[in-house]
PAVOLO-681734 format. One line per 3 residues: number of its first residue (from 0); their letters; for each residue x, y, z of N, C-alpha, C. Coordinates in pm, 1 decimal, always signed. Example, Ala and Ser with C-alpha at 12.3 -4.5 7.8 and 13.67 -1.06 7.14 Angstrom:
0) as) +1319.0/-569.0/+780.0/+1230.0/-450.0/+780.0/+1320.0/-330.0/+780.0 | +1285.0/-225.0/+708.0/+1367.0/-106.0/+714.0/+1290.0/+3.0/+787.0
! end
This chain:
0) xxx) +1259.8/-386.8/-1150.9/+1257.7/-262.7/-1226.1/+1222.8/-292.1/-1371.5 | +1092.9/-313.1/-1407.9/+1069.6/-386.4/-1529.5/+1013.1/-256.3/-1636.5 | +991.6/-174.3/-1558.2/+909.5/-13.3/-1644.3/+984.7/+63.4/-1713.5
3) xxx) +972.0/+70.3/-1827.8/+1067.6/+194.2/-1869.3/+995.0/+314.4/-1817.0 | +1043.6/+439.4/-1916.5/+1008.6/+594.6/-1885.6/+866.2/+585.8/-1941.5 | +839.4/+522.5/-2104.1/+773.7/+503.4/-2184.6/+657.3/+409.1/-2093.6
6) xxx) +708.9/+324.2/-2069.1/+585.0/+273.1/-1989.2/+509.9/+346.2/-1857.9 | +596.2/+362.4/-1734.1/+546.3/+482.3/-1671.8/+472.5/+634.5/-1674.1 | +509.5/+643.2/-1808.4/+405.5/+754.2/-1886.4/+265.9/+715.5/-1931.3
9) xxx) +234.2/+643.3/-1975.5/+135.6/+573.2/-2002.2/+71.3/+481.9/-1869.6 | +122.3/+408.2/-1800.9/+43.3/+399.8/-1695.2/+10.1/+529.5/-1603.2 | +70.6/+587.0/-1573.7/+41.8/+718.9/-1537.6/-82.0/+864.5/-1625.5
12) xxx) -84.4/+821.5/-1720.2/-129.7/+918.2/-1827.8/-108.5/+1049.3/-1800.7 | +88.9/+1091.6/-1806.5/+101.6/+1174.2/-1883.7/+218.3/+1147.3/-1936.7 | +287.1/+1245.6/-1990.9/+341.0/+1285.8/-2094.9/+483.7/+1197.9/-2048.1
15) xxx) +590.0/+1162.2/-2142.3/+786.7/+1119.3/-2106.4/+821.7/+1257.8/-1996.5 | +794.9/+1366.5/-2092.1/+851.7/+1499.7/-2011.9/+793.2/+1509.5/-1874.2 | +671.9/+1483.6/-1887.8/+665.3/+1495.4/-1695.0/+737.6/+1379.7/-1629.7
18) xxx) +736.5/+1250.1/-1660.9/+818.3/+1140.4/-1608.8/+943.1/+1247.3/-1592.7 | +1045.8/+1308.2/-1695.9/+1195.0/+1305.5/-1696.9/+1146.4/+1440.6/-1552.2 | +1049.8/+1534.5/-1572.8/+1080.7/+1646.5/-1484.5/+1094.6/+1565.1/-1344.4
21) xxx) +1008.4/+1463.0/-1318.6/+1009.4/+1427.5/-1175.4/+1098.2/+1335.4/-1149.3 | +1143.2/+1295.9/-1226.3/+1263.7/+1208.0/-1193.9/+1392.9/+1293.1/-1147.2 | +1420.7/+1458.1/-1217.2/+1510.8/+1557.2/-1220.1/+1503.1/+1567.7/-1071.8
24) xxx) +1326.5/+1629.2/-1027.1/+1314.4/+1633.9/-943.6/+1310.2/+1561.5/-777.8 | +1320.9/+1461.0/-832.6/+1356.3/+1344.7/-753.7/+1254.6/+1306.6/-687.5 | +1136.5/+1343.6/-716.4/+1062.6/+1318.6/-687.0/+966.9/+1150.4/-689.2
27) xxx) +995.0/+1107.6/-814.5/+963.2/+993.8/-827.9/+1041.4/+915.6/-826.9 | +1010.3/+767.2/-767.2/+1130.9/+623.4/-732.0/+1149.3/+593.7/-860.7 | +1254.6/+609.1/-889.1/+1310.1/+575.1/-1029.3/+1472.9/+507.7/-1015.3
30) xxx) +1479.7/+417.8/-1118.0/+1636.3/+360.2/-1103.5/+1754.9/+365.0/-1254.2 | +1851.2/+402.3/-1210.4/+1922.0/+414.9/-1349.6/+2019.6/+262.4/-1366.0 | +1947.0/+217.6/-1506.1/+2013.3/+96.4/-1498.7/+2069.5/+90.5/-1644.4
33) xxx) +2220.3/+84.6/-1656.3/+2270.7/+89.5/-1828.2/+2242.4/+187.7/-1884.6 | +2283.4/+322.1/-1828.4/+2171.6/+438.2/-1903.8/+2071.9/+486.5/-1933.3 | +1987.3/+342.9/-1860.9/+1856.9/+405.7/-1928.3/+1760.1/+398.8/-1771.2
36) xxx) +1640.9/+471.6/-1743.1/+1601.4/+466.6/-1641.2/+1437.7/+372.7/-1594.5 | +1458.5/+310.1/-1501.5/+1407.1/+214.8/-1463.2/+1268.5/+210.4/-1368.7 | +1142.6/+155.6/-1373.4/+1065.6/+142.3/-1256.6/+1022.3/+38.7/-1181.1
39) xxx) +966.5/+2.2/-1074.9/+926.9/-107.2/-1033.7/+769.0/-62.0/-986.5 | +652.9/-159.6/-1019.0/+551.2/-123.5/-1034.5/+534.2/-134.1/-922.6 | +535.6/-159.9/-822.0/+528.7/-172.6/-723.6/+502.1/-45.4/-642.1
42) xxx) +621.8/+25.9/-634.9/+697.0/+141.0/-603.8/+601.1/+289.1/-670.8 | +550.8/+250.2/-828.5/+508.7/+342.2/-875.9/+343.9/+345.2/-825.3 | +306.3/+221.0/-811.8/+197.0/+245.4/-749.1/+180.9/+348.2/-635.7
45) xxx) +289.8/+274.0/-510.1/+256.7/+348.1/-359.0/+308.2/+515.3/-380.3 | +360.0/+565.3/-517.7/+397.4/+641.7/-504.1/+253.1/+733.2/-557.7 | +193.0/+695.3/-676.9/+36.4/+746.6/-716.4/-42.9/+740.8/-633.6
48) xxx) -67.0/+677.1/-547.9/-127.4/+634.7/-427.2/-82.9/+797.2/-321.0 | +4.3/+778.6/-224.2/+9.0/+910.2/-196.9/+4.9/+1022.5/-244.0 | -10.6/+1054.9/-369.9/-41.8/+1164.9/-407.7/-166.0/+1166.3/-497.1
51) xxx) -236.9/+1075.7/-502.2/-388.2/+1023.8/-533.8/-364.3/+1082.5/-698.8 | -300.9/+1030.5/-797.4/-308.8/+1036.5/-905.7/-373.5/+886.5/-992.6 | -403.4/+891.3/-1087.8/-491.3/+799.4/-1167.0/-345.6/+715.4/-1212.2
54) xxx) -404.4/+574.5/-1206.5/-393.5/+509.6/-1260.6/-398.2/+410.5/-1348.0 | -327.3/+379.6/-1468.3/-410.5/+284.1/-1548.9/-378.8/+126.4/-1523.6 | -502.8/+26.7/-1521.0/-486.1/-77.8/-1512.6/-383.6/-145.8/-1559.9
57) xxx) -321.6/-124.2/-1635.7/-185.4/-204.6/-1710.6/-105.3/-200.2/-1591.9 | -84.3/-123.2/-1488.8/-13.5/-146.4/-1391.0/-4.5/-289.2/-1321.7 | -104.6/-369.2/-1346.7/-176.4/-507.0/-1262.5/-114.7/-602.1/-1359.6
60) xxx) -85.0/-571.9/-1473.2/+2.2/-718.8/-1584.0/+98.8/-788.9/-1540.3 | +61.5/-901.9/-1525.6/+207.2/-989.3/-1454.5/+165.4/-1115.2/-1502.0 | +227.2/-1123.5/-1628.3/+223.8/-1268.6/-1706.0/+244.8/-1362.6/-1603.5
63) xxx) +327.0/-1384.6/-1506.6/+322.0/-1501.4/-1471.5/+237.9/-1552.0/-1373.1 | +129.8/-1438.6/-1364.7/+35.1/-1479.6/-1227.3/-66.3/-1486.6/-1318.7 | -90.1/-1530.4/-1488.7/-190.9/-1500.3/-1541.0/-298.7/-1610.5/-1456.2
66) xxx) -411.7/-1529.6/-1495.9/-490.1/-1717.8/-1433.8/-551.5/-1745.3/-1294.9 | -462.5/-1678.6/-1222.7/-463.6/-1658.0/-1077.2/-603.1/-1536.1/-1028.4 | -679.3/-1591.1/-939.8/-784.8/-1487.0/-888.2/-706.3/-1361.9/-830.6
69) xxx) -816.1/-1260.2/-838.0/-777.9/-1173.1/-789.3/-800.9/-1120.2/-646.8 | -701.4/-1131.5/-537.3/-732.1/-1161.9/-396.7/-849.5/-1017.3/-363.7 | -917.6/-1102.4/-262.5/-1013.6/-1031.8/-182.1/-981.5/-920.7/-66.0
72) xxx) -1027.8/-810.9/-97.3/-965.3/-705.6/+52.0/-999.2/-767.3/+150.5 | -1175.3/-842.0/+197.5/-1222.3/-856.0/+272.7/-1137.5/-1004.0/+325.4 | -1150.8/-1099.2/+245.9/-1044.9/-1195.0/+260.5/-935.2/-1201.2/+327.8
75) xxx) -813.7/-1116.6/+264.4/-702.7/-1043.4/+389.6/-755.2/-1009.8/+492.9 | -848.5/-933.9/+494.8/-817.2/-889.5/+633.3/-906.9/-990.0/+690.2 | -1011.8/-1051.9/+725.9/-980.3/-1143.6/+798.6/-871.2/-1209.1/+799.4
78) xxx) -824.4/-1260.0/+722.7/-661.3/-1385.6/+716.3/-607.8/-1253.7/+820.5 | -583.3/-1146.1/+813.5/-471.4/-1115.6/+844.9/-505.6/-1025.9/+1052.4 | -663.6/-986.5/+1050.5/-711.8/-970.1/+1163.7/-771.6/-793.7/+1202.9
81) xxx) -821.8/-807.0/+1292.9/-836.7/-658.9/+1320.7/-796.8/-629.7/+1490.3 | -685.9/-549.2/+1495.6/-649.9/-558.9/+1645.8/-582.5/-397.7/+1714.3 | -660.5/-381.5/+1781.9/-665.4/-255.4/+1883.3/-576.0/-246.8/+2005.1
84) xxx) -588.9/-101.1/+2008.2/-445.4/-88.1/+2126.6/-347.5/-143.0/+2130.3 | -264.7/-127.0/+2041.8/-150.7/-187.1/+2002.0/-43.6/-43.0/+2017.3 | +47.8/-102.2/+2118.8/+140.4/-42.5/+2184.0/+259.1/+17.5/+2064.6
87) xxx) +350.8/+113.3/+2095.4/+448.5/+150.6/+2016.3/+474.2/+304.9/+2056.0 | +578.0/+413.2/+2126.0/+588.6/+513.7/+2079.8/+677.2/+583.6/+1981.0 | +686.3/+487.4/+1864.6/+797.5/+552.2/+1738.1/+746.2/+436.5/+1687.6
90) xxx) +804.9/+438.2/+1514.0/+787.7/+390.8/+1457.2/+847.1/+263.0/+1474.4 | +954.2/+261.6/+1486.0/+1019.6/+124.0/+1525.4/+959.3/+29.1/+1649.5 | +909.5/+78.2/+1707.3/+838.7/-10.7/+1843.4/+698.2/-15.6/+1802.5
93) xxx) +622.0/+33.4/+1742.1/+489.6/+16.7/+1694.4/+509.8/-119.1/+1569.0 | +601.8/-97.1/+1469.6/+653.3/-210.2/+1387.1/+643.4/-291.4/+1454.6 | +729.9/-298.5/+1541.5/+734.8/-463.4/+1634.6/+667.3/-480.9/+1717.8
96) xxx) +570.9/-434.1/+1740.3/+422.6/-453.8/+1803.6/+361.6/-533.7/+1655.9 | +325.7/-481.4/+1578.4/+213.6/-511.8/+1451.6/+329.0/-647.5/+1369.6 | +419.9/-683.5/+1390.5/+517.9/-813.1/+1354.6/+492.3/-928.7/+1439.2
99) xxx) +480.5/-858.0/+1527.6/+425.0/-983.3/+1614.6/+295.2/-1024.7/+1641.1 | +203.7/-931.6/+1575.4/+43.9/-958.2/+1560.9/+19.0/-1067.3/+1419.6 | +81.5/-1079.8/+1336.7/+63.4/-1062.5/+1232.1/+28.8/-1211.9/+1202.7
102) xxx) -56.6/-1253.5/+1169.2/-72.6/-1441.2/+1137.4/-4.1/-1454.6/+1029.3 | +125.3/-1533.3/+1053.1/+203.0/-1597.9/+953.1/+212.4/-1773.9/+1003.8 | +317.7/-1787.2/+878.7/+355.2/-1896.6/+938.2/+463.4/-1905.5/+1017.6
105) xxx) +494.0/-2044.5/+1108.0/+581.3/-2054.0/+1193.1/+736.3/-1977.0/+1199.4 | +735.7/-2072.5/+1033.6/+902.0/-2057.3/+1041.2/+895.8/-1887.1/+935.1 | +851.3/-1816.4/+978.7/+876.8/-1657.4/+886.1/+951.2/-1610.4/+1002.6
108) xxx) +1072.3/-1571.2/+965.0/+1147.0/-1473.5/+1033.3/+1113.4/-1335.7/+1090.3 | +1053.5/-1310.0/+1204.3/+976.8/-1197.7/+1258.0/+1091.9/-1064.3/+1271.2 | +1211.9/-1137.6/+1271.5/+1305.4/-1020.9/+1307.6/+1358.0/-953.9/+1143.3
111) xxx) +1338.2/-1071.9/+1071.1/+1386.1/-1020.1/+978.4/+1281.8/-939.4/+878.0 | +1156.9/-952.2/+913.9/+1062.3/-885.9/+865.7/+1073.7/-736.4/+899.7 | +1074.6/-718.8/+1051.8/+1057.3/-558.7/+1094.5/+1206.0/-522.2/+1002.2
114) xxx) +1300.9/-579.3/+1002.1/+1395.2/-522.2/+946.2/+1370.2/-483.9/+800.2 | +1268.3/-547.6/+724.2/+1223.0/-535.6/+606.0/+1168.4/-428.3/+625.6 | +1053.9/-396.8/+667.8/+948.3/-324.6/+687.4/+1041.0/-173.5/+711.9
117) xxx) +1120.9/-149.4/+807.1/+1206.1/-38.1/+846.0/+1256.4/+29.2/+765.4 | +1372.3/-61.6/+650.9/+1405.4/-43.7/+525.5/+1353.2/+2.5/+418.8 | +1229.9/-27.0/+454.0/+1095.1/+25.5/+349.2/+1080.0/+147.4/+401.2
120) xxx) +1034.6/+181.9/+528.8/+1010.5/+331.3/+585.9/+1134.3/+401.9/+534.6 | +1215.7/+367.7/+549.4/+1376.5/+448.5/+556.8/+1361.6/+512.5/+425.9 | +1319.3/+428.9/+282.3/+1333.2/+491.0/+145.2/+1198.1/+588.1/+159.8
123) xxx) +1108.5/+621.4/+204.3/+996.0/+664.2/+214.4/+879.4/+621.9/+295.4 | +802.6/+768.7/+388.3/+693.7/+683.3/+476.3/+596.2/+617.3/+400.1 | +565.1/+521.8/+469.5/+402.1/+480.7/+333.6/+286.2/+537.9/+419.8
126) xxx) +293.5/+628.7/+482.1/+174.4/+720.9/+549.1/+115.9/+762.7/+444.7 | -41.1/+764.2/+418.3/-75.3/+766.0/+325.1/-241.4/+954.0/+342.1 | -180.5/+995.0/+495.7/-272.5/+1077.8/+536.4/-420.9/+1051.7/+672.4
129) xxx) -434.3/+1133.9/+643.2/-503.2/+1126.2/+766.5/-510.0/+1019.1/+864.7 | -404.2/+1007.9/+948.1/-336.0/+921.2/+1007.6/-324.7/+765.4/+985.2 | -311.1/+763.8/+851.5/-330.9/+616.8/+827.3/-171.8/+551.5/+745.9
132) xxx) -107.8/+467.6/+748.9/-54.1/+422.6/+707.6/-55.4/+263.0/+678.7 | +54.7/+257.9/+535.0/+18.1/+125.7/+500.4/+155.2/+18.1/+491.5 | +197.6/-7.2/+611.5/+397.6/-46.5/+604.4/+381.3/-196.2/+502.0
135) xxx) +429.2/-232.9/+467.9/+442.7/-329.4/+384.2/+606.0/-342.5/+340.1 | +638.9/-498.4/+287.3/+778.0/-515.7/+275.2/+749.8/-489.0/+85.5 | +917.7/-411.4/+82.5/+930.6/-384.7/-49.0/+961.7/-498.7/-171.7
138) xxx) +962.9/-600.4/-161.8/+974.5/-708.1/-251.2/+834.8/-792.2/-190.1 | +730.2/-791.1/-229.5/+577.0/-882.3/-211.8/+631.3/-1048.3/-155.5 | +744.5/-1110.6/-287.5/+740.9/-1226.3/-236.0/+858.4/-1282.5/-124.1
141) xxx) +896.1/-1169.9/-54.4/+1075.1/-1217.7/+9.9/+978.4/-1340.2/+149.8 | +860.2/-1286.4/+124.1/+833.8/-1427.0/+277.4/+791.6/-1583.8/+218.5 | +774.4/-1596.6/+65.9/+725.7/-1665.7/-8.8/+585.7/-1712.8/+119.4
144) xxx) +510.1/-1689.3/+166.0/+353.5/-1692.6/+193.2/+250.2/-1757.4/+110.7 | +203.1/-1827.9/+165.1/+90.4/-1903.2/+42.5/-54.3/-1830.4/-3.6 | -74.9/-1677.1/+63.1/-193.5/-1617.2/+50.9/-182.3/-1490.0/+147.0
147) xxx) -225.9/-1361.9/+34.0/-211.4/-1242.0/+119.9/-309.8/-1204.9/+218.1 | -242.6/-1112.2/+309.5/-335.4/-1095.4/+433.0/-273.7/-911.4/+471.2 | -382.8/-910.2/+558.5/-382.9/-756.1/+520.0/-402.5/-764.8/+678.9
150) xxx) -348.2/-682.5/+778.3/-339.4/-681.8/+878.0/-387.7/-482.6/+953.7 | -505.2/-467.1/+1007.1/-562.5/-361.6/+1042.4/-521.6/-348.9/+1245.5 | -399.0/-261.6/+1228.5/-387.2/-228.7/+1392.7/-406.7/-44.8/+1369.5
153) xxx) -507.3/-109.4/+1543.8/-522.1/+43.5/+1560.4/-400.0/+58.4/+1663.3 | -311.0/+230.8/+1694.5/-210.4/+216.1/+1806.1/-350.7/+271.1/+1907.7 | -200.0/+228.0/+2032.6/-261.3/+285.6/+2140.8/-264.0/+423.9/+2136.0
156) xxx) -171.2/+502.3/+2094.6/-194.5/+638.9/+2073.7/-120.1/+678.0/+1998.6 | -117.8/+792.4/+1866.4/-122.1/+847.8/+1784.4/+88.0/+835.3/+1781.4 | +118.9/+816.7/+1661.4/+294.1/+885.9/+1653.5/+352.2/+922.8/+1544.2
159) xxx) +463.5/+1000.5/+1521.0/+524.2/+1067.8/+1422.5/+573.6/+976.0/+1341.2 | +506.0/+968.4/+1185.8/+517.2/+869.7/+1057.3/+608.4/+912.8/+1013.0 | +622.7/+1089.4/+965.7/+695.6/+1127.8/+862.9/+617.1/+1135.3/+727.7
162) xxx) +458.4/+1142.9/+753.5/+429.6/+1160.8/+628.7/+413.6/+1285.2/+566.9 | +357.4/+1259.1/+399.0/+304.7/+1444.1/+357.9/+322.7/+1519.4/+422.6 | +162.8/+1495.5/+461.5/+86.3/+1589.6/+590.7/+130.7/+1597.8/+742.4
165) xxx) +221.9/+1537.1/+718.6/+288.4/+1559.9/+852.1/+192.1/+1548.8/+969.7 | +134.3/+1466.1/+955.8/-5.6/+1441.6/+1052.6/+73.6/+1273.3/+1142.2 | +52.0/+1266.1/+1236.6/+113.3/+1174.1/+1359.7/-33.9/+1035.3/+1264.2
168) xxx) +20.4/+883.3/+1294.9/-50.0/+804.4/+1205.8/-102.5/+703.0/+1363.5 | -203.7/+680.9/+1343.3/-289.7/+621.5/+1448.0/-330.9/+440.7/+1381.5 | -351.0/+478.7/+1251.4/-408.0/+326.5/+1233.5/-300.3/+294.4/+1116.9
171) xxx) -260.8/+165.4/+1150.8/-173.4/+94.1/+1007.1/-241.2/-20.4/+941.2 | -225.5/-31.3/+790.8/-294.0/-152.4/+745.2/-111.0/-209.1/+674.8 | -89.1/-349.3/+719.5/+32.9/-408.8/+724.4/-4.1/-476.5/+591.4
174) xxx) +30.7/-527.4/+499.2/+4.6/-602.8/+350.4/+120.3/-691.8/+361.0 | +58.3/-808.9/+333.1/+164.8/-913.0/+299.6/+126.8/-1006.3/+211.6 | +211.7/-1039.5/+80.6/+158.3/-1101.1/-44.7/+252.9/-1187.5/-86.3
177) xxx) +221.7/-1271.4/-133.3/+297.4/-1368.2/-198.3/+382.9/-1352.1/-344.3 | +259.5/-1269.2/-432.8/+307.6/-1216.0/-512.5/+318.6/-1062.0/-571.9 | +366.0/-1001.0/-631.9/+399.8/-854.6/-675.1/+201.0/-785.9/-728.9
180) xxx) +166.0/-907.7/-829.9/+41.4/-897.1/-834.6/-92.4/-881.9/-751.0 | -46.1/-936.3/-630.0/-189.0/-994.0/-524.5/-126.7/-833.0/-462.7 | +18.5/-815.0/-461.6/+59.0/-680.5/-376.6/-52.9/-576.7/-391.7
183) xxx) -33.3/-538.6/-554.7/-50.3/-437.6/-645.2/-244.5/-408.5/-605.1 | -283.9/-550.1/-687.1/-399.0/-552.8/-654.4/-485.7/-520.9/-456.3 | -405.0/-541.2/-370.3/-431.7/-472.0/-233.6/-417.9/-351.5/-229.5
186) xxx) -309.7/-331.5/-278.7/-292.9/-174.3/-210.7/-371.8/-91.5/-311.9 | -416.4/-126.7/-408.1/-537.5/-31.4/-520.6/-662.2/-24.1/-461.4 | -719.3/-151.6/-422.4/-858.7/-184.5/-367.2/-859.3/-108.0/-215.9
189) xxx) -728.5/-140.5/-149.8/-738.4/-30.5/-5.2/-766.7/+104.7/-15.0 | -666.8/+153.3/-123.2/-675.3/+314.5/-170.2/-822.3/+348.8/-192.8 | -887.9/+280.6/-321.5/-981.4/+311.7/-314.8/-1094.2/+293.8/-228.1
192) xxx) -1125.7/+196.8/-154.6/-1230.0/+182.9/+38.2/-1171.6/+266.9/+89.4 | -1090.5/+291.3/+87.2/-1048.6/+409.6/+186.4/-1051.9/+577.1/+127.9 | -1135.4/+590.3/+31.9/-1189.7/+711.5/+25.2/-1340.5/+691.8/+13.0
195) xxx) -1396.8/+554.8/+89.6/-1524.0/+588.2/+113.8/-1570.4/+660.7/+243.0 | -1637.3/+754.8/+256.6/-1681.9/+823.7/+405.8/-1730.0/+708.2/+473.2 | -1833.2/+595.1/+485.8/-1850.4/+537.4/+593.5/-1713.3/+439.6/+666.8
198) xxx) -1623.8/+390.0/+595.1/-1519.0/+326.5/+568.6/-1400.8/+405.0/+690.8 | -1398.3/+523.3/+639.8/-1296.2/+648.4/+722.4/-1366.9/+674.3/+868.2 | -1539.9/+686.3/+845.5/-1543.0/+696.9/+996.8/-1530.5/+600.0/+1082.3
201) xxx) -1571.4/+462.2/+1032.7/-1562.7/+335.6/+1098.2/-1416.5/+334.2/+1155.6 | -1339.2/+367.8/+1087.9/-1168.3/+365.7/+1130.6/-1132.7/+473.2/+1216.8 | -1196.2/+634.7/+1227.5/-1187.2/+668.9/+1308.7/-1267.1/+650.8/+1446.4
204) xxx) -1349.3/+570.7/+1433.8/-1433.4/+577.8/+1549.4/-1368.0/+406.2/+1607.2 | -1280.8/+383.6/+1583.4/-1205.4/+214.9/+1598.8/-1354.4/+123.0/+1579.6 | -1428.9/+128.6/+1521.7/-1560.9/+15.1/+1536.7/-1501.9/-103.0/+1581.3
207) xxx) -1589.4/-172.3/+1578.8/-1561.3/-288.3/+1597.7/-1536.2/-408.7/+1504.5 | -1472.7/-477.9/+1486.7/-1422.7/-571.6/+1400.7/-1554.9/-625.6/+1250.3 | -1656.3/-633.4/+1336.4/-1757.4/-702.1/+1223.3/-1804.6/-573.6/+1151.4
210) xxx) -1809.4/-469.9/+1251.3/-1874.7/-341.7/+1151.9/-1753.6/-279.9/+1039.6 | -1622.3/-291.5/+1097.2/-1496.3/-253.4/+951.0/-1578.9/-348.0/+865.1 | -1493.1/-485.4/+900.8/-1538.2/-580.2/+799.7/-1675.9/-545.5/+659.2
213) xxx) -1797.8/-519.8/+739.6/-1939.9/-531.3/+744.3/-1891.2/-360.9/+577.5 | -1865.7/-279.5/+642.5/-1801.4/-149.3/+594.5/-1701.5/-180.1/+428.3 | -1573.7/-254.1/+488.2/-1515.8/-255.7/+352.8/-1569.5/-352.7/+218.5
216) xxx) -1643.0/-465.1/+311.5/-1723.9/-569.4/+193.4/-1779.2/-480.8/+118.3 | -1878.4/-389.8/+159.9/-1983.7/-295.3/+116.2/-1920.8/-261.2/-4.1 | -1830.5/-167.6/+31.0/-1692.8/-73.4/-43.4/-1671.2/-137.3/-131.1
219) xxx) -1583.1/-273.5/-87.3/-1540.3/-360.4/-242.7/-1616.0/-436.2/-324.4 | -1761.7/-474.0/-323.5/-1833.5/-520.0/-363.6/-1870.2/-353.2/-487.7 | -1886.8/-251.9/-413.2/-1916.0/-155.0/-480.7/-1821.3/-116.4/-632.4
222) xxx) -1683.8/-154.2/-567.5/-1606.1/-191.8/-697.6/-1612.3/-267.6/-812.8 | -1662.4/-405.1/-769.8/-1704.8/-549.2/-817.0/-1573.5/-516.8/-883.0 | -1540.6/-629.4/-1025.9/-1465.6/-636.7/-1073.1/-1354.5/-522.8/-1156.9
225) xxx) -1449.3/-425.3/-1130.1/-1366.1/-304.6/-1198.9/-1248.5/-282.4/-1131.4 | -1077.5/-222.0/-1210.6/-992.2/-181.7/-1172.7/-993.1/-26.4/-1122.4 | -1006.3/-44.3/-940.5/-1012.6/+96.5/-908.3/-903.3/+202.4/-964.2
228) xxx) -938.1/+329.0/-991.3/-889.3/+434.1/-1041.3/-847.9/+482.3/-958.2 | -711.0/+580.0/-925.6/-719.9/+627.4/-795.3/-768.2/+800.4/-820.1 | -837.0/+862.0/-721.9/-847.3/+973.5/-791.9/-764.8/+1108.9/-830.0
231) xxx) -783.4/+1176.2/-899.2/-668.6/+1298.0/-986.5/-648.4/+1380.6/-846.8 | -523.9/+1390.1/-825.8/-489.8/+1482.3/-725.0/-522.1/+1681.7/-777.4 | -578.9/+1783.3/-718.9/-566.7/+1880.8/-774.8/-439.8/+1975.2/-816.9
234) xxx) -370.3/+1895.6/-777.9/-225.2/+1926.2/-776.7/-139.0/+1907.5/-863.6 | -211.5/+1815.3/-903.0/-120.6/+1756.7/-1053.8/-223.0/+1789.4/-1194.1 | -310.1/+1881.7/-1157.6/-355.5/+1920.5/-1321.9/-266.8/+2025.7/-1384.9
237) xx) -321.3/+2033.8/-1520.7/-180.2/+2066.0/-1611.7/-85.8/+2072.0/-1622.2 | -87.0/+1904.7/-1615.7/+76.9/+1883.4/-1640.3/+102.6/+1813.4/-1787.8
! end
């Protein structure tokens, strides 16, 4: 929880007063620590993210990863795979379907992961719309992992996330990072490929492994080094 109010306003670009209204409102993950109230960038991301508000790059600062490249979407997901018909009817049995897909290493605790991952659903779905969701564990480094990987299952058939839109979630992209940074930096670069149209149909039409691939390179290359923006929700003007 390293954000103040002051900082969350400014990565966000707006105002303290909209921070305090949505915090009233409870709307935003916020923590009260010593009186004063707290964020974790992490958290504030996936939370701009579902509701497609802008963000400013200062969100990505993490002195201690200075130095460090900035991981590849396309990268993960190979490391991490592309795999179809993957069984589950609830959330909890689809989890432990995609836990056990997942290329780690040996000794990572698989049980204690879905239990991560669950815990994460429980504070909020990370359904992110049109049947897509993105489960990921809420602390980046609790598996300490030597390199993130991004894991693309399609289910066997469609089930109730709990998101927004209340729309049943068919495809999950699983994120697993070593650090808070490599986190941050995935789930921005996903957000944004994933409001490209060829990108969305490839995923609805399940392509095939080399054509995603073939699809998101395109996408993130189209980014190149720029920090994707996410775009202004219409929902949140004049505030």
């Amino acid at each position: 929880m390293n954000l103040s109010v002051r900082d969350a306003a400014r990565i966000l670009s707006v105002s303290e007063k909209t921070i305090y209204r949505w915090i009233k409102q409870q709307s935003i993950p916020a923590y009260r620590v010593q009186d004063q109230y707290r964020f974790n960038r992490a958290e504030i991301l996936e939370w701009a993210t579902s509701r497609r508000l802008n963000v400013s790059s200062e969100i990505f600062a993490e002195p201690e990863a200075a130095g460090q490249p900035v991981p590849s979407l396309v990268e993960a997901l190979e490391s991490g795979g592309v795999h179809y018909r993957v069984s589950g009817s609830d959330k909890e049995s689809a989890l432990r379907e995609v836990v056990q897909l997942l290329r780690l290493p040996g000794e990572v605790d698989r049980e204690f992961l879905l239990r991560v991952l669950l815990a994460r659903e429980a504070m909020a779905s990370t359904a992110i719309g049109d049947g897509i969701a993105i489960p990921h564990v809420r602390n980046p480094v609790v598996l300490h992992i030597d390199r993130p990987t991004l894991a693309l299952c399609f289910l066997d058939r469609p089930i109730a996330y709990g998101g927004l839109d209340g729309e049943p979630v068919h495809t999950l992209f699983t994120i697993i990072s070593p650090t808070t940074r490599a986190h941050l930096h995935l789930m921005s670069k996903l957000s944004f490929v994933l409001r490209d149209p060829e990108v969305r149909h490839a995923l609805r039409d399940q392509d095939s492994r080399q054509g995603i691939l073939a699809h998101v390179r395109r996408a993130e290359e189209e980014l190149g080094g720029a920090e994707p923006a996410l775009g202004p929700d219409p929902a949140s003007e004049g505030r």
